[in-house]
C-alpha positions in Angstrom: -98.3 5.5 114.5 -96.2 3.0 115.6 -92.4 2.5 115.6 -90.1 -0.5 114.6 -88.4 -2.3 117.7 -85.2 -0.6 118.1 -85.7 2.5 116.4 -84.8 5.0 118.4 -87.2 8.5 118.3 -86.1 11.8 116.6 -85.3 14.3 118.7 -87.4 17.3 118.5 -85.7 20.9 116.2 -84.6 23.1 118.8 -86.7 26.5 118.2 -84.6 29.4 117.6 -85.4 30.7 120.6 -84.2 27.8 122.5 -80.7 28.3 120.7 -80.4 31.6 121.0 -80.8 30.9 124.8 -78.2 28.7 124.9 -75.9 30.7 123.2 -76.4 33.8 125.6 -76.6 31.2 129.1 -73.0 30.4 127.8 -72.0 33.7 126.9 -72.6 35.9 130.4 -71.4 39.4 129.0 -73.0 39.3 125.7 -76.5 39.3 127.4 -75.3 41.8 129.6 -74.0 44.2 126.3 -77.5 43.1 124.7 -79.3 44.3 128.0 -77.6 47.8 128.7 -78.3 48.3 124.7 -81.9 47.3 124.9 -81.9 50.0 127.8 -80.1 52.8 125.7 -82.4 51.7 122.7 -85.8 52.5 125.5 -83.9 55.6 126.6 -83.6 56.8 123.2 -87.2 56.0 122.1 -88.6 57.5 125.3 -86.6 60.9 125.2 -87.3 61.6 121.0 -91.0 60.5 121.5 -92.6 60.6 124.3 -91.0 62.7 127.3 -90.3 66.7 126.9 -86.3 67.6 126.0 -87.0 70.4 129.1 -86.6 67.5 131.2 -84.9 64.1 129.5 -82.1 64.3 126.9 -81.5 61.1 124.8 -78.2 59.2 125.4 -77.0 60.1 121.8 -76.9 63.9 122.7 -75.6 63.0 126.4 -72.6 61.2 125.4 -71.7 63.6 122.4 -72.0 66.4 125.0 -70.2 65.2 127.3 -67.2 67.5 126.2 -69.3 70.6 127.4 -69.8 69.1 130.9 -65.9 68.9 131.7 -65.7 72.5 129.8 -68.1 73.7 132.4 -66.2 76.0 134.9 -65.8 74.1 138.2 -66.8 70.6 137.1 -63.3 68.9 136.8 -62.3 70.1 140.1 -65.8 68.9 141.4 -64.9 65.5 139.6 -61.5 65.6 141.8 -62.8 66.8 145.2 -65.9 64.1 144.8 -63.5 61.1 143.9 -61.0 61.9 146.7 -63.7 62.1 148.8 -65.7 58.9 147.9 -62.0 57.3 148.0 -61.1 58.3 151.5 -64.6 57.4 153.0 -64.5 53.8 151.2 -60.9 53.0 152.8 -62.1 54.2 155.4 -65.4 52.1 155.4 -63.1 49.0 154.8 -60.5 49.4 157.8 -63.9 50.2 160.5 -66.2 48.2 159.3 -63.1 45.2 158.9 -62.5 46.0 162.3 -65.7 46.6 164.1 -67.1 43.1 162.4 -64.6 40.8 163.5 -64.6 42.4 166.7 -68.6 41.7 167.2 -68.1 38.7 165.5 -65.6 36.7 167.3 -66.6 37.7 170.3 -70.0 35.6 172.3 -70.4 38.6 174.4 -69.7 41.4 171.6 -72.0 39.6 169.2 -75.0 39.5 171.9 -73.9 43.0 173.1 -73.4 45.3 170.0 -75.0 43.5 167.6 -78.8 44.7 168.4 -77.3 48.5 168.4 -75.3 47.9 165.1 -78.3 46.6 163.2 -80.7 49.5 164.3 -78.1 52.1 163.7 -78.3 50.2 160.1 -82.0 50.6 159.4 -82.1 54.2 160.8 -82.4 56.7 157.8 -79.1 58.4 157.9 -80.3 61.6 156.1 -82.1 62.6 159.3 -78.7 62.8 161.3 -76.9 64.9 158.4 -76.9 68.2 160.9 -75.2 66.4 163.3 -72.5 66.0 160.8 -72.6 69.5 160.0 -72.6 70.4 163.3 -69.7 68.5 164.3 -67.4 68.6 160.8 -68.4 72.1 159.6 -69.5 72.0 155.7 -66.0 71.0 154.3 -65.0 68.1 153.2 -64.9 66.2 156.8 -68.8 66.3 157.2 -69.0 65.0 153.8 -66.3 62.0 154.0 -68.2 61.3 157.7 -71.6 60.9 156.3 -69.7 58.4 153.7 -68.1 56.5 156.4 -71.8 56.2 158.3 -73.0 55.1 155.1 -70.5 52.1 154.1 -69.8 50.6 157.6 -72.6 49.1 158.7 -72.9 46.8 155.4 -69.4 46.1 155.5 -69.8 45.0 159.2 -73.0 42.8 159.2 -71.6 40.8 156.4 -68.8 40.5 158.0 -70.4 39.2 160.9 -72.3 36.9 159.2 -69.1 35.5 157.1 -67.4 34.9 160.8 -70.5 33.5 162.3 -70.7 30.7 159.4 -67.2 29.4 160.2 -67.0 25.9 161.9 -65.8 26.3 165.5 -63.9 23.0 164.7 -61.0 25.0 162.4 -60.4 27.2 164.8 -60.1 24.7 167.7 -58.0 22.7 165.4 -55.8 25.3 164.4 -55.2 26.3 168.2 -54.6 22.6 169.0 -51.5 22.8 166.4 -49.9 25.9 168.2 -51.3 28.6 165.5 -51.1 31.9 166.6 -53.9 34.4 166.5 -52.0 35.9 163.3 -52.3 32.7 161.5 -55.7 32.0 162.7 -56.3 34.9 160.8 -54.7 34.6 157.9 -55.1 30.7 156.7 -58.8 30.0 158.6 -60.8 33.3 158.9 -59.8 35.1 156.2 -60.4 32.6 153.5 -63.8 32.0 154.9 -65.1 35.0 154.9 -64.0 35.8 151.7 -67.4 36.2 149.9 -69.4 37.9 152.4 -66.2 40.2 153.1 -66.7 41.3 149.2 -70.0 41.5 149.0 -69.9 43.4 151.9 -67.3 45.9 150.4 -69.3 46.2 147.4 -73.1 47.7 149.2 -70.1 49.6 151.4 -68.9 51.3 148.1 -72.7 52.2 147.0 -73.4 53.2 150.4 -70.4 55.4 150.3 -71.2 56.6 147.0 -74.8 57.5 148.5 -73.9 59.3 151.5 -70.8 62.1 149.9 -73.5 62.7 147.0 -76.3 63.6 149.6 -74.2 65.5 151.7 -72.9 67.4 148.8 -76.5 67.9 147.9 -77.1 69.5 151.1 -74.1 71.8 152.0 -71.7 71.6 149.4 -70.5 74.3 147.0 -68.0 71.8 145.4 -68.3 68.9 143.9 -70.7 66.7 141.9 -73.5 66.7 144.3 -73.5 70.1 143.7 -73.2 70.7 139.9 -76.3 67.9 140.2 -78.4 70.2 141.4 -77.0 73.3 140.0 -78.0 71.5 136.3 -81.1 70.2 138.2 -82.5 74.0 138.9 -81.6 75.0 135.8 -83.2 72.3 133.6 -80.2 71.3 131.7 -81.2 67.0 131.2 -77.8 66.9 129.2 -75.2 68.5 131.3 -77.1 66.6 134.3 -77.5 63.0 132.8 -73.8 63.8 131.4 -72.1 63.9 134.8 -74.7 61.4 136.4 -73.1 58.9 133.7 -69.3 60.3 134.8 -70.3 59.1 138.5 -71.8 55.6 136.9 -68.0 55.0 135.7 -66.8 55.9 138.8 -68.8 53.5 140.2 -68.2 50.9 137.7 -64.4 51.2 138.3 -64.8 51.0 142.0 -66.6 48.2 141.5 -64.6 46.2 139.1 -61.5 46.7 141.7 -63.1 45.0 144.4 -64.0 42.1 141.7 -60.9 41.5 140.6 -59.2 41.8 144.5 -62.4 38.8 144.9 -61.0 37.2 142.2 -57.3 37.1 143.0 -57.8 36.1 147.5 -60.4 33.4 146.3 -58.1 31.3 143.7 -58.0 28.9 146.5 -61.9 28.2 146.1 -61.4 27.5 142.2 -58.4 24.9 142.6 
């Protein structure tokens, strides 16, 4: 078949696939909603059908039980001792890791120094160093807000670290050259740079944090959610358990959108 000079072809029908693409590629947090639903919708499925009660509860009985876990004797102190806890270690985190990684970072010497011992205290398995913390903090709260702390720094420095390292040498001689202080070096070059990798930094910190006051709490605790976990755990209660499991998810989830929005407000400068 041929076509008339000038005539210009039909484009093809978009399938409906193709638009409902589109519409979710514009729309970011409708495909996430659609997502975490498709998951719940799985989860539902999985625990009515196919997996024993004994050891999975579906999310509509977590979520309507939920009531029951904070009538539980002891669980909303737990809640309280865990979130000061998880809050102290992640400031904590921040201000070390902050510290430690400009220091290697800036630093020729530092960098070829500490760096090597920093990244293989990062890949050692910190639960096999958990009785040192016991040892050396008791089983209170100290031990458990330590193992935090040895859990969150190291991220927070190597992306740290890596945000200095990526900074043009030129910046910083210029801003010397114009009589800037070490101060504003800081502030107006630095900083602004290392923006991202500072964040994302501070958000694997916060999981890491997260990771290491649950395990110790696991281990030694007899407060807090780490230990309710696997008090419900040994007694097969899926609903109490997945119930308090979805309390620390919106923990996390809170922590988390904190940081975003602190990434949101320094790096303004990036969007103008």
């Amino acid at each position: 078949m041929t076509m008339e000079p000038g005539t210009v072809p039909a484009r093809p029908n978009r399938t409906a696939w193709q638009r409902i693409k589109k519409w979710f590629l514009a729309r970011p947090g409708a495909a996430r909603l659609v997502v975490i639903l498709l998951l719940f919708i799985a989860w539902e499925i999985a625990a009515r059908f196919f997996v024993d009660k004994i050891f999975l509860s579906p999310p509509s009985v977590v979520f309507t039980s939920l009531d029951t876990v904070f009538e539980t004797n002891g669980v909303p102190r737990a809640l309280e001792i865990s979130a000061s806890e998880i809050l102290v270690a992640f400031l904590m985190s921040v201000a070390i890791g902050l510290i430690v990684g400009l220091s290697v970072g800036l630093n020729r010497f530092s960098h070829r120094s500490f760096m090597p011992i920093i990244l293989l205290l990062y890949g050692t398995p910190q639960i096999t160093i958990l009785p040192l913390f016991i040892l050396y903090f008791g089983i209170g709260p100290a031990s458990k807000i330590a193992f935090g702390v040895s859990h969150g720094i190291f991220p927070i420095i190597v992306t740290i670290v890596a945000g200095v390292q990526n900074i043009k040498p030129i910046l910083i001689t210029s801003a010397k050259s114009m009589g800037a202080s070490r101060w504003h070096i800081f502030r107006w070059v630095i900083f602004p740079h290392m923006i991202p990798s500072f964040f994302a930094g501070m958000r694997l910190g916060m999981t890491g944090v997260l990771l290491g006051v649950l395990l110790a709490e696991l281990y030694v605790s007899t407060a807090g959610i780490g230990y309710f976990t696997s008090l419900f755990t040994q007694s097969f209660n899926p609903t109490k358990l997945l119930g308090l499991i979805s309390v620390l998810a919106a923990m996390a989830i809170g922590l988390n959108e904190i940081v975003r929005r602190a990434e949101l407000h320094y790096s303004r400068w990036r969007m103008n």
